[in-house]
Every structure is written in structure tokens, then in C-alpha cells.
C-alpha positions as CSV (number, residue, x, y, z in Angstrom):
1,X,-20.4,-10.2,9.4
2,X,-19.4,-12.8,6.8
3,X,-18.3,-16.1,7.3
4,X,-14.5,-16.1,5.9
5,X,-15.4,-18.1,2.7
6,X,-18.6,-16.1,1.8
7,X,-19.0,-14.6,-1.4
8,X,-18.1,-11.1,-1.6
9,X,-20.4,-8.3,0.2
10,X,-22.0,-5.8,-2.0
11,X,-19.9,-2.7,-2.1
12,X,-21.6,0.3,-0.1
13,X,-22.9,3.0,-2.0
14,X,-20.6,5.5,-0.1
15,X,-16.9,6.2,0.6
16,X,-17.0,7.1,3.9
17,X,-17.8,3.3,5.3
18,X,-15.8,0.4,5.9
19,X,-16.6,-2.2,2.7
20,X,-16.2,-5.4,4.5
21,X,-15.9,-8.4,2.5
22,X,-14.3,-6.5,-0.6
23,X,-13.0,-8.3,-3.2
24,X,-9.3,-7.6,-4.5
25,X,-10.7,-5.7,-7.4
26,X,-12.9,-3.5,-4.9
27,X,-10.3,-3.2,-2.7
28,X,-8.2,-1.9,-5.4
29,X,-10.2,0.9,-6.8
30,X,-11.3,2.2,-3.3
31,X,-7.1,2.4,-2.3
32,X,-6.6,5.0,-5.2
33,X,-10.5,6.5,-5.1
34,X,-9.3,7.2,-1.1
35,X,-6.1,8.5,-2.3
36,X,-5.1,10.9,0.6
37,X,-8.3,10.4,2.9
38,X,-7.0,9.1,6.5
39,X,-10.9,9.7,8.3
40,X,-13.0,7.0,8.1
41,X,-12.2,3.0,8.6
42,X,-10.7,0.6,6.3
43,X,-11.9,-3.5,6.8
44,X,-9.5,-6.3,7.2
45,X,-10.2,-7.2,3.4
46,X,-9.6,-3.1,2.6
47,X,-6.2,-3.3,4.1
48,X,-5.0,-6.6,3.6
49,X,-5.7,-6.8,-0.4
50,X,-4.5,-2.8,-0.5
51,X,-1.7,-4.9,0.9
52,X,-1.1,-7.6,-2.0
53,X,-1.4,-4.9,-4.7
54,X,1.4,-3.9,-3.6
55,X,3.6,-6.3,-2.9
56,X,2.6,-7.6,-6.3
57,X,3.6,-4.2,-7.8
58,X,6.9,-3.8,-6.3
59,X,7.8,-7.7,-6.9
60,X,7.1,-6.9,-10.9
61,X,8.9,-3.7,-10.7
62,X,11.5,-5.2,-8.7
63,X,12.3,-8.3,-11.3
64,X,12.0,-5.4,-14.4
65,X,13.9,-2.9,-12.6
66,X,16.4,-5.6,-12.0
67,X,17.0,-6.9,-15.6
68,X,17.3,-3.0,-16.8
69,X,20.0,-2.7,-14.2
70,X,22.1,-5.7,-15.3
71,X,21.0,-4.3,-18.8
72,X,22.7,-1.5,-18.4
73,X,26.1,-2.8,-16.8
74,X,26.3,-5.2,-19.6
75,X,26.0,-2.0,-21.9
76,X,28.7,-0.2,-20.2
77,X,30.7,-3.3,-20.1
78,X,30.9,-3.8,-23.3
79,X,31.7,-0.2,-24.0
80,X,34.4,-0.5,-21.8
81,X,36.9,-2.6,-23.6
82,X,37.1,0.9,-26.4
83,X,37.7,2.8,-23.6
84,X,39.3,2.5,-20.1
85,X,38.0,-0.2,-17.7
86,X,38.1,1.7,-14.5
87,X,36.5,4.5,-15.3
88,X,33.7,2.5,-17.6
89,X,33.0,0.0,-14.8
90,X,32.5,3.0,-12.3
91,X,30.1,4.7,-14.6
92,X,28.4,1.1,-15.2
93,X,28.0,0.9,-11.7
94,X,26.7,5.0,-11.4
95,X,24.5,4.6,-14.6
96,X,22.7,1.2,-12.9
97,X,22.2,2.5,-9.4
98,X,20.3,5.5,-11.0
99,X,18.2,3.5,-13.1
100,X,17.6,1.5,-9.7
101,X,16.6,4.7,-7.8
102,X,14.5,6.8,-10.2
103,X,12.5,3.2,-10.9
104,X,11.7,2.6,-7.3
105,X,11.0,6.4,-7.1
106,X,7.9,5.8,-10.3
107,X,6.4,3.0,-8.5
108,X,6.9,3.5,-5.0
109,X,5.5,7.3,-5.0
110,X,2.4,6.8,-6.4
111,X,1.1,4.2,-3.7
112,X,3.1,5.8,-0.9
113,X,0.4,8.1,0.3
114,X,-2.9,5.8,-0.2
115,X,-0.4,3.2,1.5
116,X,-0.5,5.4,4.3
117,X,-3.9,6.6,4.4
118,X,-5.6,2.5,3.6
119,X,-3.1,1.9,7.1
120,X,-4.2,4.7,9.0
121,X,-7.9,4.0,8.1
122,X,-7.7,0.1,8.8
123,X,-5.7,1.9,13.0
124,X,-9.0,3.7,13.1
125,X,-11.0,0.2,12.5
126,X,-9.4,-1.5,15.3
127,X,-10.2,1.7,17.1
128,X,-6.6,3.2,17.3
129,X,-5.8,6.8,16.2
130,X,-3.8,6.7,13.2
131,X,-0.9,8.3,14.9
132,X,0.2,4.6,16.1
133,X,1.6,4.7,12.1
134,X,4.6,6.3,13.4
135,X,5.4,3.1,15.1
136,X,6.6,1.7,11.9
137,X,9.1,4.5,11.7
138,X,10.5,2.2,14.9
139,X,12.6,-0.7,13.8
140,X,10.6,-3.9,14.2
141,X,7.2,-1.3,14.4
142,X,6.1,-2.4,11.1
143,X,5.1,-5.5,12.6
144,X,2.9,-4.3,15.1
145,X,0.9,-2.7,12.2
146,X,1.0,-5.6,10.4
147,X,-0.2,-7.4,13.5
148,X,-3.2,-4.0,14.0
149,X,-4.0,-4.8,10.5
150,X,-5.4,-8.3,11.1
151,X,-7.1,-7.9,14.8
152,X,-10.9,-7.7,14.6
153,X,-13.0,-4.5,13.9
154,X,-14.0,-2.9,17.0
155,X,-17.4,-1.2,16.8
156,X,-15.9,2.0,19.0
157,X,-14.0,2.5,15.9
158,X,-17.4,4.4,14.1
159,X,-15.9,7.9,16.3
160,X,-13.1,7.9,13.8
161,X,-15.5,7.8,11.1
162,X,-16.1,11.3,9.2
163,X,-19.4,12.9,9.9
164,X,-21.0,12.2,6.2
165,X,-21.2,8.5,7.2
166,X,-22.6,8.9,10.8
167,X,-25.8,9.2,9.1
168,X,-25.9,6.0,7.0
169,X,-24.3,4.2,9.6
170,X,-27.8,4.8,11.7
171,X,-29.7,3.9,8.6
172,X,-27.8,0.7,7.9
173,X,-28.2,-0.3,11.9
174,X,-32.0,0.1,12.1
């Protein structure tokens, strides 16, 4: 294991094991090169800078969604004093909350699924099965994943592991 302010680990040569120590770049490429895998384990680092990505993704699409919205109602606005108020304000309103949904919809869908497999992957780490994800479908059961996410690796965790990387796990351990 490294110490927590140790350079970053080399990456392993395969997939199928835990990179501990990854750097955010690393971390990055392995969320979308694991697009839909949920066997195998993800480490603290995997997970938690998966995590950032996207929260720095959604808070950029967030602010530029935003300024399209009031973008838009200023457009119709304007429009509005040619035509009738009422109706221009509702369609303002209409026009704004679709720009809203179909925006979240383009960046949200694209990490939704390697969001759940990086989560389901760092359960199996921690040696959970990754059917403790459905807690978060509980209100307030996010946060016990959040709280799974940065408990320790547990070394029974290698049964979740898929049977390609039982192999190099015995080379790496002798």
C-alpha cells in the first residue's frame, strides 16, 4: 500500500485489477475504458476521483445549462411585448425547462452507467456485493455508499474479481 502522499502507483497492465494509487487522469480513462463492467474491484482513488469528474462535469454543465435557460427566457421575453404576455411568458417558461431537461439528459446519460459500474466495483472492494447499490435508491442511502466508498479495501474482496485476473493476482502476490 501507499502512504497517502506518495507519488502515484504505476498503472497495472490489465483491466481486471484494482489500480490503487491512480491518479485523476488514470482514474478517468479507466471510468469510461470500464464502461459497463461491474466484476472486478475499483480502489478508493478509482472511485473517489471517478467521483470528482463528475461533480466537476455536472457543476460546468450546470452553470452553462443555467445561462442558456435565462438565455432563452430573456428571448421569449422580449418577444413577448409583439405579442401577448401570458401566453409568451408560459412558452418562456416551457421553452427553458426543455432546454434544462434535454441538457441534463446529454451529460448525465453518458456517465450514468460507468457511474454505476466504478460504484459497484469500489462495493465489491470493500467486499460487498454490488447489489447494496440499490440502497441509494433509499432516501438518505446515498450516503451509506458514499460512506462504502471510503472504508478500507478488504483483501476477501479478490472473489468478486473476474476469473482473467485471478491469475495475475497470484503472480503479483509471489
Amino acid at each position: 500500500m501507499h502512504a497517502v502522499y506518495d507519488a502515484p502507483a504505476p498503472e497495472p497492465t490489465s483491466l481486471d485489477l484494482p489500480f490503487y494509487g491512480a491518479s485523476f487522469d488514470a482514474s478517468v480513462r479507466r471510468f469510461f475504458r470500464k464502461y459497463a463492467v461491474f466484476t472486478g474491484r475499483a480502489s478508493r482513488s478509482e472511485f473517489w476521483w471517478a467521483m470528482l469528474f463528475q461533480c466537476i462535469v455536472g457543476s460546468i454543465a450546470g452553470v452553462v445549462l443555467s445561462i442558456v435557460m435565462v438565455a432563452v427566457v430573456v428571448w421569449v421575453v422580449v418577444g413577448a411585448e409583439q405579442e401577448d404576455g401570458a401566453t409568451t411568458m408560459i412558452n418562456a417558461i416551457v421553452a427553458s425547462t426543455l432546454v434544462m431537461v434535454i441538457g441534463l439528459a446529454l451529460v448525465t446519460l453518458p456517465v450514468l452507467l460507468p457511474s454505476i459500474a466504478v460504484t459497484v466495483r469500489r462495493l465489491h472492494d470493500t467486499n460487498r456485493s454490488g447489489w447494496w447499490y440499490l440502497i441509494s435508491l433509499i432516501p438518505f442511502g446515498g450516503y451509506a455508499i458514499y460512506v462504502f466508498g471510503a472504508l478500507e479495501s478488504d483483501a476477501a474482496g479478490i472473489r468478486f474479481d473476474s476469473q482473467r485476473a485471478l491469475p495475475q493476482m497470484e503472480q503479483i502476490s509471489s
